[in-house]
PDBQT receptor file of N, H, CA, C and O in Angstrom, charges set to zero:
ATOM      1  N   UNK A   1     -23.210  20.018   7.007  1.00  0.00    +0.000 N 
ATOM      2  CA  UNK A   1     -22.332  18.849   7.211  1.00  0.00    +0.000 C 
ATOM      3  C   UNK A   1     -20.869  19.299   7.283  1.00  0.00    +0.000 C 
ATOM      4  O   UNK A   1     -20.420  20.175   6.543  1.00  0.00    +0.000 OA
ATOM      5  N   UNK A   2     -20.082  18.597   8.296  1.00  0.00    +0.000 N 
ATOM      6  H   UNK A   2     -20.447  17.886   8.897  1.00  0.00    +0.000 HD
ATOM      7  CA  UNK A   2     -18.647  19.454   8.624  1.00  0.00    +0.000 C 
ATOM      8  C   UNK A   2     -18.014  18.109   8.010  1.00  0.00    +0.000 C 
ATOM      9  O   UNK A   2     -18.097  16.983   8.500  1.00  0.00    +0.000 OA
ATOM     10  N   UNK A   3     -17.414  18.456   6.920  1.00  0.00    +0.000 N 
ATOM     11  H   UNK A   3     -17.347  19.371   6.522  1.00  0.00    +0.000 HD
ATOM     12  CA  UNK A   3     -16.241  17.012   6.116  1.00  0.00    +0.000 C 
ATOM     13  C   UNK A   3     -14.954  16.920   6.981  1.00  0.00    +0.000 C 
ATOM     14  O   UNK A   3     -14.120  17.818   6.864  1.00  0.00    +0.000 OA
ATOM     15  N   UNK A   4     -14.722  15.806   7.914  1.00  0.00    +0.000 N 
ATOM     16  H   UNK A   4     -15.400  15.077   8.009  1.00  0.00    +0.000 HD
ATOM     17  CA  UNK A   4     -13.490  15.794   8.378  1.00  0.00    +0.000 C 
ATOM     18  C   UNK A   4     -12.222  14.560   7.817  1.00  0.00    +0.000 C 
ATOM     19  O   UNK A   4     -11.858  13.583   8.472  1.00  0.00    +0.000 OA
ATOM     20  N   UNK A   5     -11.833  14.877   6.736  1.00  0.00    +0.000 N 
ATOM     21  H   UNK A   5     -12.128  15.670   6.205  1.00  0.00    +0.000 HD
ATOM     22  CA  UNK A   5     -10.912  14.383   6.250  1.00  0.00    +0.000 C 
ATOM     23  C   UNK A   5      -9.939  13.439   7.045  1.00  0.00    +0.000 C 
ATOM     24  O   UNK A   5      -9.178  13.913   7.888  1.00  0.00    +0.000 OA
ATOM     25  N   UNK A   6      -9.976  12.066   6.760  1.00  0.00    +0.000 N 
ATOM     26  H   UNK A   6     -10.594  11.680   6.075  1.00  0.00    +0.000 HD
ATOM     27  CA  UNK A   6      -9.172  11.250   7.646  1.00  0.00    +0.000 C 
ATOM     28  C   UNK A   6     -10.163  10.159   9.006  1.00  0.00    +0.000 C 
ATOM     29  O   UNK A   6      -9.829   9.042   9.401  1.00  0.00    +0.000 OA
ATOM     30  N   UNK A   7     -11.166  10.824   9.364  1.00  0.00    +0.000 N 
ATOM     31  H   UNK A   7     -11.438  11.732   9.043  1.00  0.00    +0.000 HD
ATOM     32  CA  UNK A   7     -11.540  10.610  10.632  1.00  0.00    +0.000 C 
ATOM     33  C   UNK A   7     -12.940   9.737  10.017  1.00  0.00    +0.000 C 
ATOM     34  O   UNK A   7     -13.368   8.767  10.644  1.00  0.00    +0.000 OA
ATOM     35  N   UNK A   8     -13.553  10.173   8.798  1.00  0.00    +0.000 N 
ATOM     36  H   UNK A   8     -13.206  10.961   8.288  1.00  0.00    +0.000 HD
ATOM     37  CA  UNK A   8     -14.458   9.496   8.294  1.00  0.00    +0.000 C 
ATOM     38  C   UNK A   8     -14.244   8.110   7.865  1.00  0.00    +0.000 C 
ATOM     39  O   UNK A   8     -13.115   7.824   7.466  1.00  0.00    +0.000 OA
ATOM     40  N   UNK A   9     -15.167   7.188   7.885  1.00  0.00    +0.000 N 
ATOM     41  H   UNK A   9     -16.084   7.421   8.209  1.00  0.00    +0.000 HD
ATOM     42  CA  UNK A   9     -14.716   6.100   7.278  1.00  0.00    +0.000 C 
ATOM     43  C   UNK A   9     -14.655   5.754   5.851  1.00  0.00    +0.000 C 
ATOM     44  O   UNK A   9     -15.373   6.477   5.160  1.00  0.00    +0.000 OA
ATOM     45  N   UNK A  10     -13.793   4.565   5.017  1.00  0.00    +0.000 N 
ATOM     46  H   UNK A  10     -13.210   3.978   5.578  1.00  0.00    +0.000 HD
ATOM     47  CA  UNK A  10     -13.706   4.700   4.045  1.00  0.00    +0.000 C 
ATOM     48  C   UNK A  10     -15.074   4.654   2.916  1.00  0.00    +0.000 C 
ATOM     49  O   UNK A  10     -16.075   4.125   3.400  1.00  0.00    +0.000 OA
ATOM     50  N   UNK A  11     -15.150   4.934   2.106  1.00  0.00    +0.000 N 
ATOM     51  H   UNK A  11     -14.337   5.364   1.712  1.00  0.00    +0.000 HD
ATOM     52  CA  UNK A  11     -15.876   5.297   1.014  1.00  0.00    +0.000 C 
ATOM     53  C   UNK A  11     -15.538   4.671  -0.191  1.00  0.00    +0.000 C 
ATOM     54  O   UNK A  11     -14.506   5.062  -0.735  1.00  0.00    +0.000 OA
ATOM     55  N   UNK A  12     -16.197   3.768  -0.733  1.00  0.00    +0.000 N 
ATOM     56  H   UNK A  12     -17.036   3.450  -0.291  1.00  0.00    +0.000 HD
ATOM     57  CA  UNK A  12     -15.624   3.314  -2.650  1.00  0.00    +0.000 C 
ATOM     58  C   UNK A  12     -16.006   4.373  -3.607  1.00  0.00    +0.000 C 
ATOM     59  O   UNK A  12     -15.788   4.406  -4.818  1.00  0.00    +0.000 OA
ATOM     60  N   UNK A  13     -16.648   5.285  -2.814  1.00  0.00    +0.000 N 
ATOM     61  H   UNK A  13     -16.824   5.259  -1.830  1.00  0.00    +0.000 HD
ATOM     62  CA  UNK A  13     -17.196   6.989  -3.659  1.00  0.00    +0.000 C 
ATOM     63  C   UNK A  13     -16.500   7.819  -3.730  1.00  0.00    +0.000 C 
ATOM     64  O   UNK A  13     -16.682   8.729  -4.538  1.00  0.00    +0.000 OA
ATOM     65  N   UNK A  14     -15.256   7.772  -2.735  1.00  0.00    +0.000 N 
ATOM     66  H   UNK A  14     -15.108   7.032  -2.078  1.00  0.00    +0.000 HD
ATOM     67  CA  UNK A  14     -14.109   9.084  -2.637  1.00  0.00    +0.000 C 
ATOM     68  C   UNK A  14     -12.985   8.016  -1.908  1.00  0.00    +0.000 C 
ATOM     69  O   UNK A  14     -13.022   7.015  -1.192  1.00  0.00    +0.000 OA
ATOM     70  N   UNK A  15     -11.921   8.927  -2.592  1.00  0.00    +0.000 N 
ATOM     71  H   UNK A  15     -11.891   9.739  -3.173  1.00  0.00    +0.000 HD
ATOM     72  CA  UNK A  15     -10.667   8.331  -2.641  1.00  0.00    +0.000 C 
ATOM     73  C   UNK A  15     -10.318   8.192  -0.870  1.00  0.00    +0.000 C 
ATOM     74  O   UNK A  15     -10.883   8.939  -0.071  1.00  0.00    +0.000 OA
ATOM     75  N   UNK A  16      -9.524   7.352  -0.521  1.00  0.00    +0.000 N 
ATOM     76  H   UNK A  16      -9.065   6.746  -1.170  1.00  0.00    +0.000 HD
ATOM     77  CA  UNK A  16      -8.936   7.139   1.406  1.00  0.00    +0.000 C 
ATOM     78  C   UNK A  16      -8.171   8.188   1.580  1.00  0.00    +0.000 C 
ATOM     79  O   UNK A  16      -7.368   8.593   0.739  1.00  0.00    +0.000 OA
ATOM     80  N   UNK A  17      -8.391   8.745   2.795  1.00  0.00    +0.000 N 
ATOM     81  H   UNK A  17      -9.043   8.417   3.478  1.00  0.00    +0.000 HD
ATOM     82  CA  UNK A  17      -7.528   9.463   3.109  1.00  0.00    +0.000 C 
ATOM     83  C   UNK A  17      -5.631   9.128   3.342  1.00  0.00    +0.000 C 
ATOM     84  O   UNK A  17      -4.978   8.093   3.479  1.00  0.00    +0.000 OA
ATOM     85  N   UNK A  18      -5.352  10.295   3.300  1.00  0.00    +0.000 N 
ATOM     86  H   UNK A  18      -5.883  11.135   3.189  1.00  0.00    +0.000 HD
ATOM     87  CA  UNK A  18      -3.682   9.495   3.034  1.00  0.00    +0.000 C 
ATOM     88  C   UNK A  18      -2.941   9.244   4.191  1.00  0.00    +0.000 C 
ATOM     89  O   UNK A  18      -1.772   8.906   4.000  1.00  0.00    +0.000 OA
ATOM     90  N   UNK A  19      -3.391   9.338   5.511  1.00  0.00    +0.000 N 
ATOM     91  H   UNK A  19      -4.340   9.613   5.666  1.00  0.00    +0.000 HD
ATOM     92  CA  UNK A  19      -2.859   9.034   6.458  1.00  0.00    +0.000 C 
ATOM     93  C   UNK A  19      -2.831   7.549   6.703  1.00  0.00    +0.000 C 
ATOM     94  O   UNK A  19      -1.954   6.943   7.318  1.00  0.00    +0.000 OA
ATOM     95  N   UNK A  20      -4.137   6.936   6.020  1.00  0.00    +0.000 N 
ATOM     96  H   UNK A  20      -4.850   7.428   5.520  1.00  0.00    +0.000 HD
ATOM     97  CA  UNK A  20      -4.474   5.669   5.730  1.00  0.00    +0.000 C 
ATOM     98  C   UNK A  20      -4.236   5.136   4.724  1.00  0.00    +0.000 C 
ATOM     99  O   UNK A  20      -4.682   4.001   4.555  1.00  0.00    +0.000 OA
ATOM    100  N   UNK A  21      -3.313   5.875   3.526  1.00  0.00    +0.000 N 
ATOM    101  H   UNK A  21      -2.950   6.796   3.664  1.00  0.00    +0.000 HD
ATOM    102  CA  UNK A  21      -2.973   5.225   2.328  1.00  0.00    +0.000 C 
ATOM    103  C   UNK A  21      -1.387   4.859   3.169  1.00  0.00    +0.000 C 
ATOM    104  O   UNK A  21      -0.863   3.752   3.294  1.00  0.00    +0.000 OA
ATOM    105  N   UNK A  22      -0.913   6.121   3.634  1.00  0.00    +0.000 N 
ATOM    106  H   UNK A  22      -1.339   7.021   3.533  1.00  0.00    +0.000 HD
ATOM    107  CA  UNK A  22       0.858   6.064   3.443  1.00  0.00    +0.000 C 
ATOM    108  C   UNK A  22       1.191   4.189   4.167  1.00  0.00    +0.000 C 
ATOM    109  O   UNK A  22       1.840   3.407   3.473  1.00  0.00    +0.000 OA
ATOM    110  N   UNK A  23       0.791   3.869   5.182  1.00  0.00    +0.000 N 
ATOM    111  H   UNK A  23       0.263   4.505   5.745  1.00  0.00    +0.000 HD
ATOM    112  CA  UNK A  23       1.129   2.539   5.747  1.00  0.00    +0.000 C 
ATOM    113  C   UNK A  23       1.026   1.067   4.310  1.00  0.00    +0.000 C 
ATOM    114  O   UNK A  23       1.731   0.119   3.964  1.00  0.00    +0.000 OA
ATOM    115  N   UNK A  24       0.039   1.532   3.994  1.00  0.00    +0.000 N 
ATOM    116  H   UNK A  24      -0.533   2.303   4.275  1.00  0.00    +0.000 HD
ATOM    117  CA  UNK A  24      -0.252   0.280   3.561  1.00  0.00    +0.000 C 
ATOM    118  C   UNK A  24       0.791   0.482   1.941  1.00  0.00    +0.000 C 
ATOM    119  O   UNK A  24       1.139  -0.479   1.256  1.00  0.00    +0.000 OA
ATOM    120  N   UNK A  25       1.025   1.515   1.715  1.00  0.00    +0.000 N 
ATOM    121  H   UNK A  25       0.742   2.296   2.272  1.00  0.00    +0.000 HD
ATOM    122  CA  UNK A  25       1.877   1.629   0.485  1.00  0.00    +0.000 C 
ATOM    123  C   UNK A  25       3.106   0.991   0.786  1.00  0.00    +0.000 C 
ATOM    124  O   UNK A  25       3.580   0.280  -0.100  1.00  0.00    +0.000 OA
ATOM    125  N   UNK A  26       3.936   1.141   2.241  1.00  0.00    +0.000 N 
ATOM    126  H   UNK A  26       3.551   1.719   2.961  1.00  0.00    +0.000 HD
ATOM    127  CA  UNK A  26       4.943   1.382   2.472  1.00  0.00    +0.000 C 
ATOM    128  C   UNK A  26       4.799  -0.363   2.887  1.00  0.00    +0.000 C 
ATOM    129  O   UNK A  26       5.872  -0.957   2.995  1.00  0.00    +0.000 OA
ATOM    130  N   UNK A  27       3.740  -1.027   3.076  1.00  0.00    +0.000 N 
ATOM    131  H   UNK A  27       2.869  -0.545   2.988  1.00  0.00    +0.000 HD
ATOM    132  CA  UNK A  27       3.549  -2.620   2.984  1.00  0.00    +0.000 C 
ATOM    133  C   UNK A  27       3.653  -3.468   1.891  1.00  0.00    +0.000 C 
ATOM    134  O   UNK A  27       4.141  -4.598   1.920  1.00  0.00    +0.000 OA
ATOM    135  N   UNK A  28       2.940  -2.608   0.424  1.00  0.00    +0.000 N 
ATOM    136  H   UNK A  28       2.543  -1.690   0.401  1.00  0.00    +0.000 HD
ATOM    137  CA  UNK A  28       2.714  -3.011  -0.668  1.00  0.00    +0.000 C 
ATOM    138  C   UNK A  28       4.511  -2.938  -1.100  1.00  0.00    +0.000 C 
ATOM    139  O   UNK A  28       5.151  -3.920  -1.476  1.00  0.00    +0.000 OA
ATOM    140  N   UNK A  29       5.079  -1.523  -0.931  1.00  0.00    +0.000 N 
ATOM    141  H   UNK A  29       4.559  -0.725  -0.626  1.00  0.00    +0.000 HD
ATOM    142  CA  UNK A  29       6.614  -1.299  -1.419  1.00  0.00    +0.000 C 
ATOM    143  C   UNK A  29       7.989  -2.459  -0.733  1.00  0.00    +0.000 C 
ATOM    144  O   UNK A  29       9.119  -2.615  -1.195  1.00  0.00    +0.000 OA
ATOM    145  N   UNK A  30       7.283  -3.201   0.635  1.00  0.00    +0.000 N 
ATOM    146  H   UNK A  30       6.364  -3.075   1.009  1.00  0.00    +0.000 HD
ATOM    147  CA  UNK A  30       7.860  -4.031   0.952  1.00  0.00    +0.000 C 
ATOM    148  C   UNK A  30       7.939  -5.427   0.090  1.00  0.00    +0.000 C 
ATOM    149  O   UNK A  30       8.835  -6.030  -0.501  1.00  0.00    +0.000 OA
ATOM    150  N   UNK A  31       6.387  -5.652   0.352  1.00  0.00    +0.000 N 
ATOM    151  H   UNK A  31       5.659  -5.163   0.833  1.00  0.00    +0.000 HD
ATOM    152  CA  UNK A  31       5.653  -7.189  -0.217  1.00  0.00    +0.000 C 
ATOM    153  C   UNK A  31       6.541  -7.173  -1.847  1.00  0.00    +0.000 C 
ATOM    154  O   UNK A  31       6.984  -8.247  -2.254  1.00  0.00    +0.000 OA
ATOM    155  N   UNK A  32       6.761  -5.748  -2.786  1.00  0.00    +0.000 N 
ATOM    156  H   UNK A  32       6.401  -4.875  -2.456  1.00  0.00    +0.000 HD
ATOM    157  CA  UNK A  32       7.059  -5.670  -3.725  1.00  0.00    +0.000 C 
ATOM    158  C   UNK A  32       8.630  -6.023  -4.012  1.00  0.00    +0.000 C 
ATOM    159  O   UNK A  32       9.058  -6.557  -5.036  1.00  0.00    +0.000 OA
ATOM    160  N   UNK A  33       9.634  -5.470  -2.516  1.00  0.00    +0.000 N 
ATOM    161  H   UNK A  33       9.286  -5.037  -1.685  1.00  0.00    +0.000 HD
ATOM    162  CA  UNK A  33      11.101  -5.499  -2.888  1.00  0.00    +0.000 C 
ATOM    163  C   UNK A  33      10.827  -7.281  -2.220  1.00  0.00    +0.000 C 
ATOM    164  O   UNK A  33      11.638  -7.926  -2.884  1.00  0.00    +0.000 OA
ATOM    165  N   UNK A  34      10.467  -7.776  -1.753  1.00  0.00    +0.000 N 
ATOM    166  H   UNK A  34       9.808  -7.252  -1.214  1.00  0.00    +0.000 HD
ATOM    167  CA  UNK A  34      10.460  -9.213  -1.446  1.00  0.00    +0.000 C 
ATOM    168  C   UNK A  34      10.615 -10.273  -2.457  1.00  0.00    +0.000 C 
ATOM    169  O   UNK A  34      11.449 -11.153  -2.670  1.00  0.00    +0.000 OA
ATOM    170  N   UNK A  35       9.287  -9.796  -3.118  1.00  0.00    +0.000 N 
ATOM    171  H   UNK A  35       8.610  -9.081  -2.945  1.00  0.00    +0.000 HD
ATOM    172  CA  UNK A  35       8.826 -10.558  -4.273  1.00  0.00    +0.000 C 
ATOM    173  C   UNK A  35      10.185 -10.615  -5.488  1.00  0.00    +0.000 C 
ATOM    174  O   UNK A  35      10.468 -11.555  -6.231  1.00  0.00    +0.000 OA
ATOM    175  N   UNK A  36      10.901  -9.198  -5.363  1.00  0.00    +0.000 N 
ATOM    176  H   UNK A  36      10.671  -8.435  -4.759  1.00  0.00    +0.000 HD
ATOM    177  CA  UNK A  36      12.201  -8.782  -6.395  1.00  0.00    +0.000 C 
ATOM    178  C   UNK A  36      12.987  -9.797  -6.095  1.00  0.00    +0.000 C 
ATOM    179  O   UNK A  36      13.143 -10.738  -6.874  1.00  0.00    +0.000 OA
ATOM    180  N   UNK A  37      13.541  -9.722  -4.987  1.00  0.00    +0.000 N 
ATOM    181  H   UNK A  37      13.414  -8.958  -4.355  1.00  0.00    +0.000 HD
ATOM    182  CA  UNK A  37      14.739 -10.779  -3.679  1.00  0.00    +0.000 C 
ATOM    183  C   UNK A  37      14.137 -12.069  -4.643  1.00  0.00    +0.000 C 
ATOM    184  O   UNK A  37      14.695 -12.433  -5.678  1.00  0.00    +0.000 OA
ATOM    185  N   UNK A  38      13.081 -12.586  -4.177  1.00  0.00    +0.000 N 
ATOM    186  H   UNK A  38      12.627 -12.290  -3.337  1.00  0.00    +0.000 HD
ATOM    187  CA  UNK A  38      12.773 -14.210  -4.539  1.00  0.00    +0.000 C 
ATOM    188  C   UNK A  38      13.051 -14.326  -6.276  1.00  0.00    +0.000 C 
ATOM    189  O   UNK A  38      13.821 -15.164  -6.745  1.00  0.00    +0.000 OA
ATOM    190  N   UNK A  39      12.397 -13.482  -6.993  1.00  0.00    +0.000 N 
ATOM    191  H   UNK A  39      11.772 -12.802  -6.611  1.00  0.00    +0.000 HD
ATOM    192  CA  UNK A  39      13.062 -13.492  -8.276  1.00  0.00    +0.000 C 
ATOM    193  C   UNK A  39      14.065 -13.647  -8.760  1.00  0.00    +0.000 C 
ATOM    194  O   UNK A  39      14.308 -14.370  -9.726  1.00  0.00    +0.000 OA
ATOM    195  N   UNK A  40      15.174 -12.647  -7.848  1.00  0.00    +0.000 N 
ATOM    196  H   UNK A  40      14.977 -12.059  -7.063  1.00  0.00    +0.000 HD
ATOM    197  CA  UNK A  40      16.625 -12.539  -8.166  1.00  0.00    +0.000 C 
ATOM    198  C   UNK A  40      17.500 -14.283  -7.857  1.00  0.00    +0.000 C 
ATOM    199  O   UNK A  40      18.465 -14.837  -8.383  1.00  0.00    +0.000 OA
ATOM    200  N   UNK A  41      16.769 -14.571  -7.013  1.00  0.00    +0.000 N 
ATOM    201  H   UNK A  41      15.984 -14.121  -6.586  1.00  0.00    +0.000 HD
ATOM    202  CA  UNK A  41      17.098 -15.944  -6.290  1.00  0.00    +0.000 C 
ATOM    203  C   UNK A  41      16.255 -16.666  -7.286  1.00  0.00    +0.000 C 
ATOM    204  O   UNK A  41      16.493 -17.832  -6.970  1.00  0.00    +0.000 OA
ATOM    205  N   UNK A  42      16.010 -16.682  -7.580  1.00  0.00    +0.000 N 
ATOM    206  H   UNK A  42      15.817 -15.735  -7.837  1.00  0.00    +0.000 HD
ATOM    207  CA  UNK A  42      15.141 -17.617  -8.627  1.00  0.00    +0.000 C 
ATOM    208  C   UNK A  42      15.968 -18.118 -10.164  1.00  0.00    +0.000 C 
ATOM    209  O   UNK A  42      16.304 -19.161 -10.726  1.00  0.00    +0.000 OA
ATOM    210  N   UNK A  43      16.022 -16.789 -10.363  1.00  0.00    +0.000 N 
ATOM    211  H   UNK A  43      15.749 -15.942  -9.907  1.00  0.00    +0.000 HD
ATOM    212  CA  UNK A  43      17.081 -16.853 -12.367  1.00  0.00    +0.000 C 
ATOM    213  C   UNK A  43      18.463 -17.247 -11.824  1.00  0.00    +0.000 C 
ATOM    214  O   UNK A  43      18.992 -18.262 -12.278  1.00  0.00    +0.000 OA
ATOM    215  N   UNK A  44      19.276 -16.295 -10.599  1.00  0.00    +0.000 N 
ATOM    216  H   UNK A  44      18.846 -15.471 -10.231  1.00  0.00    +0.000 HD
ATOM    217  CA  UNK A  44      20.185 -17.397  -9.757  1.00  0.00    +0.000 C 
ATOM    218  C   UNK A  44      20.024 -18.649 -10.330  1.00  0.00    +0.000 C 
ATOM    219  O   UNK A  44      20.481 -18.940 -11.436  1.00  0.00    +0.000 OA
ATOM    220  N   UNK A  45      19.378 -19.418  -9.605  1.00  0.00    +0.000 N 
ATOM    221  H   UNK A  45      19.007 -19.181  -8.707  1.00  0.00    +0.000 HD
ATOM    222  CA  UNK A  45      19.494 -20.828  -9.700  1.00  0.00    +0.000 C 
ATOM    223  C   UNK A  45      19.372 -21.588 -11.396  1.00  0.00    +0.000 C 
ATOM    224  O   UNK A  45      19.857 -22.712 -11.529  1.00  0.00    +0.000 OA
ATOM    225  N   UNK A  46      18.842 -21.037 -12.374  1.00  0.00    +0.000 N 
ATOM    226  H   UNK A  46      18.448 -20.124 -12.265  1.00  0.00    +0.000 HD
ATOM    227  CA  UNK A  46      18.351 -21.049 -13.177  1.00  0.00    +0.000 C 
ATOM    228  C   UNK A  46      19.869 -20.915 -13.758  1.00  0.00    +0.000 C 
ATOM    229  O   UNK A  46      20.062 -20.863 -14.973  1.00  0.00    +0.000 OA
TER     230      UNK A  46
């Protein structure tokens, strides 16, 4: 069996490859400074 890292599909048995992690981090690090913004605007008003 030839393991080709990346090209396989995902697995809940082995960790995602990181070509397929880096996007969705860099979505999560967005969704995250967003969520900060609405907070900051939030105690603001408060």
């Amino acid at each position: 069996m030839i393991h080709m890292h990346g090209i396989m599909p995902y697995h809940p048995s082995y960790p995602k490859p990181q070509p397929v992690n880096r996007p969705v981090k860099e979505e999560a690090d967005k969704q995250k400074s967003f969520q900060e913004i609405l907070q900051e605007k939030i105690s603001q008003n408060r």
